[in-house]
N, C-alpha and C positions, 0 to 999 in steps of 0.2 A: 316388367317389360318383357314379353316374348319375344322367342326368338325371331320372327320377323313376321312386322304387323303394320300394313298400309291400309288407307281406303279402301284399296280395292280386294286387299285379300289376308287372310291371315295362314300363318307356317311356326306351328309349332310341334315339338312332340306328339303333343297330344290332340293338337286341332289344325285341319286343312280346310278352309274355308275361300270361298270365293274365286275369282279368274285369276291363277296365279300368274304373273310376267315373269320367265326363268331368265331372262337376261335380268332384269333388276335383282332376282334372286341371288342368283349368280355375284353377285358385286355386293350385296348385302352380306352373303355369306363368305365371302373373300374369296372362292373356289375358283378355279381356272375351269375357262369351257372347253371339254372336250374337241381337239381337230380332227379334221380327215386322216388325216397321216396319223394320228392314235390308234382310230378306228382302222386303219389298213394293215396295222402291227398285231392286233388280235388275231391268233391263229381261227380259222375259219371263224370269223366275227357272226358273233348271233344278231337275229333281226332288231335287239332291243341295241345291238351298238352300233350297229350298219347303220339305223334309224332315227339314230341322235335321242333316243329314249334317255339315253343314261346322256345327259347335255352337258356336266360337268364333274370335275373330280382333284384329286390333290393326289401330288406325284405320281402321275400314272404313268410318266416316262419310266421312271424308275424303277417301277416294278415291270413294266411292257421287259426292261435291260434286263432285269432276275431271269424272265422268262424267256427269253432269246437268248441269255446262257445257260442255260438250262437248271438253272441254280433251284433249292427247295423255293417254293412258296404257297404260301394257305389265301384261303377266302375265308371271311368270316360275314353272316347275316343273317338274323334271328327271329322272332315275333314273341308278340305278348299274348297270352292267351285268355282275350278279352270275349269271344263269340267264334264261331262257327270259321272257318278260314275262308277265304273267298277267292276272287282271279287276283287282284294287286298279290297277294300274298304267290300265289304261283309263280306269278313271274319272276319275283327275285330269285324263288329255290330252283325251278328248273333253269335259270340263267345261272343258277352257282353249279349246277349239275353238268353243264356245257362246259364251264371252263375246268373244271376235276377231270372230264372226259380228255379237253383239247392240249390243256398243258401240264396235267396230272397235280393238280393245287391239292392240298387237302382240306379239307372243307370245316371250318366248327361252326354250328347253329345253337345260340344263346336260346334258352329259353325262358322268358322274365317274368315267372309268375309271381313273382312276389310285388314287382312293381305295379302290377295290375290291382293287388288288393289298394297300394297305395292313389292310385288313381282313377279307379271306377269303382261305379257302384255295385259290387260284386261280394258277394261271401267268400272264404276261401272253399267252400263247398264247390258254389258254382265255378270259380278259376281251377280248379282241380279237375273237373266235370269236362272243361273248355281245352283244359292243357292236354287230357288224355287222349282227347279224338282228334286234337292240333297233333299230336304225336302220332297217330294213324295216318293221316294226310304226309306229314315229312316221310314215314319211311316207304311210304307209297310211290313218291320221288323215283326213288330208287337208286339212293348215294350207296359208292363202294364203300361197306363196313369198314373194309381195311383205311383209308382214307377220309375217314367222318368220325366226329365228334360229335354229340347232344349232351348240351351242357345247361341242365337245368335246375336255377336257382336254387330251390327249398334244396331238394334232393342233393347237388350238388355243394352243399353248404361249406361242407372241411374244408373244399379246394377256395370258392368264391368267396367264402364271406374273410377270412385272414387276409386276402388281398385287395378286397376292398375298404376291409378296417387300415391296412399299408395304404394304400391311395388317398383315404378318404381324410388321416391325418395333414397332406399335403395341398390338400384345396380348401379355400377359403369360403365363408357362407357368402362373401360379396360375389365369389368369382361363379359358385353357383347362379344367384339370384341376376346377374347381371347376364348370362349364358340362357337360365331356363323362363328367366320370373319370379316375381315371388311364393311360395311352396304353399301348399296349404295343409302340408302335416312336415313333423321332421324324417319320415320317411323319406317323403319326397327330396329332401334336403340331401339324405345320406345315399340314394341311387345311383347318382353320375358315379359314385367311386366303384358301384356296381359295375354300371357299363365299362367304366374302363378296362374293369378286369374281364369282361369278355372280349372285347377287343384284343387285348394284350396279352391274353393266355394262351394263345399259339403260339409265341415268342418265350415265353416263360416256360412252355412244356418242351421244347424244343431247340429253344437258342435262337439268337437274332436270325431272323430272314425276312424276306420282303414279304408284304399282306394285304391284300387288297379288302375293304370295304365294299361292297354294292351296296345301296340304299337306297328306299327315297327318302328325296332330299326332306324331308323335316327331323329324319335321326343324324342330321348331319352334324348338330350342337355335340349328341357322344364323342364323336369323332376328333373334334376340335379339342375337344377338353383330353382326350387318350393322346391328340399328337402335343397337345401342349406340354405334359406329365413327361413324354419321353425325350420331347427335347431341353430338359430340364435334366436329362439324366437322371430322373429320380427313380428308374426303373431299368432293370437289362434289357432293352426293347427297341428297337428303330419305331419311328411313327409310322404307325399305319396310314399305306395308303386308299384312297375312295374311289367311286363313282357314284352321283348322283345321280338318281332318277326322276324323269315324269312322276304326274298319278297319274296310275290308270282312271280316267273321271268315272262319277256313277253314272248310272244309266240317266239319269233327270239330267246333268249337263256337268259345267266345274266343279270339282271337287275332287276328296281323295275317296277310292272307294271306302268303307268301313264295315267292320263285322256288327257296327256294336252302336250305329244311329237308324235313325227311321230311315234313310236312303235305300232305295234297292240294291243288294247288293247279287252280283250271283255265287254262292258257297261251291265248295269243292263236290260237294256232295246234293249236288242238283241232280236231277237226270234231264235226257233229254230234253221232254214236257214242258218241264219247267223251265229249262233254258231258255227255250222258244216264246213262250209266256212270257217270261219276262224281258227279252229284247223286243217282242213284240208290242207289248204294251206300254212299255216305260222308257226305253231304249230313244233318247233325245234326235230328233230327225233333222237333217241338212236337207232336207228337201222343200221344194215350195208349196205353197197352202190350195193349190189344186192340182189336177193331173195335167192339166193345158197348159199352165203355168211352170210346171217342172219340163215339162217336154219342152215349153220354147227356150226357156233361159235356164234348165239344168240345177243340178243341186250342189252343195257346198261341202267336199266329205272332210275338209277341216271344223265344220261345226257338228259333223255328223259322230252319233257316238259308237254305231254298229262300225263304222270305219276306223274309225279311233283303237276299238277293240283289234281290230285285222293289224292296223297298222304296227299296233304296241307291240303286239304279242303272234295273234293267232294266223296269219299266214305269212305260210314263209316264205313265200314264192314273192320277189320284188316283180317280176314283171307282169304278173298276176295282178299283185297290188295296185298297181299303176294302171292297167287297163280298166279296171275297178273304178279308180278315180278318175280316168277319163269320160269313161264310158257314163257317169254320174254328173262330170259338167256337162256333159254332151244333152244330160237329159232323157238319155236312149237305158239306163239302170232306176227303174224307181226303188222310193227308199225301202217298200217293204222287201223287195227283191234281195237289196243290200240288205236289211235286217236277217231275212232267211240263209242269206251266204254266211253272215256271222254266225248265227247261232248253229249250222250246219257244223260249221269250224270249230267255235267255241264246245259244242258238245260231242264231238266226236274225240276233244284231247281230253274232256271229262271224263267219258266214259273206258278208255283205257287209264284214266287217275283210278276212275271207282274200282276196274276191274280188279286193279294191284291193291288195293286198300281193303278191299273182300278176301283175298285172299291171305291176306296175314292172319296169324296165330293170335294164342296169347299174347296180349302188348308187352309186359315185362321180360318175358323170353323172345321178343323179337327185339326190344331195343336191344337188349346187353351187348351183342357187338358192337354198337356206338356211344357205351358210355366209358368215362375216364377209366383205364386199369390203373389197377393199385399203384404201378409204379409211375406212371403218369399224375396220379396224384401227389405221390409224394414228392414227384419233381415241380411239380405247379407252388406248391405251398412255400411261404418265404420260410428261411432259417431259422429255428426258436422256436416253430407255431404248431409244433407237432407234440405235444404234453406228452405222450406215451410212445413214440415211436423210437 
């Protein structure tokens, strides 16, 4: 049984399929939908929370109260390193990049290579291949060292895998299969106790404080399964709290985008050219099937996907936006007009990504400020689990 699977759409881990309803979602996934007054509690709210992007979440009063006291709090939100990174994957990090700026959070990004051999058809060659240049693109970002963790899997093993073996004693194979589906290796079986320890290891490195999640909403099951574990007290940890997200759709119409199906996606590492090319060509149109027909009765930039992009993500200007979608029902914007505004947009925040991603060094001597110190490791690790220390 996946995690939520209707006629009309499927939402899981691992598959975003079809017109998703985020209100049924919503209610399937037990989540509360983000209000106004949430959104008006985020110091300078980004266009993904202004915009109802991120449409629902768990305790997010409660952490909005951390952060209006000025109290510590982290963000935590990760990726698998399945293919090439794309825009869905930007928006989470430079949305966790905004709130490290606005309320000083410190940031950990899980890196789950190991899950990936478990669930794609991948060599650990190629995931190794995919995680390296997915590590170029994060620090590209441009998270404070001093405030960012990268916590990846293999590499990161001492700290991860001793507290996922803790966790992982504590969850049931039903509570798994009833949460994921049924597994189709026992890897896949033994992961959630992975994710939890990335979830939870902000808390574990540092002492109970408040944690927000961003996601989209189909990593929302980890979540559930880390706040279930700490309201059970089976860990030093207050439950983390969420926000879920949209998908960013593919260019062809619903869906999530992907690094790693036949969908178009656009990668971090596009240039211009190719931007354009591919909003141009593939980029799903709210407009109508002639020019006479769009100028009398106008276009639709809720089915339109070059707007979709603007809206999500790529301008930040509301009032901007909005004449955009006016000026599109009106008829008086055609859609390739609106295509060429996206992809103007979309590759101009590309090309200051590229530029920071060119100019790093060596990857090993660039990550080292964001990986675990020794003493951070040894605060991470449960008691007993250090053979020689």
């Amino acid at each position: 049984m996946p995690a939520h699977d209707t006629d009309e759409s499927t939402v899981t881990p691992e598959t975003v399929e079809g017109d998703v309803d985020y209100r049924e979602l919503c209610e399937r996934f037990g989540a509360e939908q983000v209000t106004d007054e949430q959104r008006s509690r985020f110091p300078d709210p980004h266009p993904m929370v202004r915009r109802g992007v991120f449409f629902a979440g768990r305790d997010v009063d409660r952490f909005l109260d951390a952060v209006e006291r000025g109290d510590r709090v982290s963000v935590v939100t990760g990726v698998g390193p399945s293919g090439p990174m794309h825009l869905g994957h930007a928006m989470q990090f430079y949305h966790a990049k905004h709130l490290q700026e606005q309320i000083g959070a410190s940031v950990y990004v899980p890196l789950s290579d190991d899950e990936k051999y478990f669930t794609k058809d991948l060599s650990l060659g190629e995931i190794g291949e995919y995680a390296r240049q997915n590590l170029r693109d994060l620090l590209a970002v441009g998270f404070d060292p001093e405030r960012t963790r990268i916590v990846i899997d293999t590499a990161d093993a001492d700290v991860i895998y001793p507290l996922a073996v803790r966790f992982a004693e504590r969850l049931t194979q039903s509570t798994v299969e009833a949460t994921y589906g049924s597994p189709d290796n026992v890897g896949q079986s033994f992961y959630p106790a992975v994710q939890i320890a990335h979830l939870l290891v902000p808390q574990l490195l540092r002492g109970r404080h408040d944690t927000l999640v961003p996601i989209a909403a189909d990593q929302d099951p980890h979540v559930r399964l880390a706040r279930d574990l700490a309201a059970k007290e089976a860990v030093d940890a207050d439950k983390p709290a969420a926000l879920l997200s949209k998908f960013l759709p593919t260019l062809d119409g619903p869906g999530k985008m992907s690094s790693s199906d036949d969908a178009p996606a656009i990668h971090l590492t596009d240039d211009r050219e190719t931007v354009e090319r591919k909003v141009r060509d593939h980029a799903h149109s709210g407009g109508r099937s002639s020019l006479a027909a769009h100028r009398e009765h106008g276009g639709d930039p809720d089915a339109d996907v070059a707007y979709q992009y603007l809206a999500f993500f790529f301008e930040d200007d509301d009032e901007r936006l909005e004449r955009l979608a006016e000026a599109y029902r009106a008829g008086e914007l055609l859609s390739g007009e609106l295509k060429a505004h996206a992809s103007e947009r979309i590759a101009d925040f590309l090309e200051a990504h590229r530029a920071r991603r060119a100019a790093l060094g060596d990857l090993e001597a660039e990550l080292e400020p964001y990986r675990l110190t020794a003493d951070e490791r040894a605060r991470a690790r449960p008691a007993g689990t250090d053979l020689f220390g």
